[in-house]
C-alpha positions in Angstrom: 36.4 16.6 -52.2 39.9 15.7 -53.1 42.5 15.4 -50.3 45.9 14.3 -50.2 44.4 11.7 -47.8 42.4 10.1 -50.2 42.9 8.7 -53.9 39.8 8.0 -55.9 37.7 8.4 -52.5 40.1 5.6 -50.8 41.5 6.2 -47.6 45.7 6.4 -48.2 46.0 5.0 -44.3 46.9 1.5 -45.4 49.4 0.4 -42.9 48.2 -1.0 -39.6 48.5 1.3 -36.5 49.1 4.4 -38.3 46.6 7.4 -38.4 46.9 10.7 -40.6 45.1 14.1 -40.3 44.9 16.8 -42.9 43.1 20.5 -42.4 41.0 21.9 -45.2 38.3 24.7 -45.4 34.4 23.9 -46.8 31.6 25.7 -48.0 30.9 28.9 -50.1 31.8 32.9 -49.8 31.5 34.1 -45.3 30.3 30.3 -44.0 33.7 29.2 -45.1 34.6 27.0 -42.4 38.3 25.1 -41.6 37.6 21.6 -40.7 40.1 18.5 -40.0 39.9 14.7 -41.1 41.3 12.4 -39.3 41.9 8.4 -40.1 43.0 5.8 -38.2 43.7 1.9 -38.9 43.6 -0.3 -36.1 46.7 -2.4 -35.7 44.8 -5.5 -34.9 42.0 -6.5 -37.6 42.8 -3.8 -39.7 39.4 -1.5 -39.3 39.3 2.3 -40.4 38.1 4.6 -38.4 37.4 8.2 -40.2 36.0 10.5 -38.7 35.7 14.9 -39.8 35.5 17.6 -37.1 36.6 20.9 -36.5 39.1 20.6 -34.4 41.7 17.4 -33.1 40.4 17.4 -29.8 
């Protein structure tokens, strides 16, 4: 899966305390489903958190 998010599988949420979404659809033909990934670097010690669900909330 490519994504604007990611380059070469790398998360593009470099900078500490920021956090980027990004909506796209998976799977084949009627179980086509939207789903969104969401990333989020801590400001602190710099950990990623990633996580893909269907909705924000």
């Amino acid at each position: 899966m490519t994504t604007r998010m990611t380059i070469n599988g790398v998360s593009t949420c470099a900078e500490a305390g920021t956090e980027k979404y990004e909506r796209f659809q998976s799977g084949i033909g009627r179980r086509r489903r939207t789903l969104v990934q969401y990333d989020y670097r801590h400001p602190i010690d710099r950990e990623l958190f990633s996580c893909v669900k269907p909705t924000l909330d």
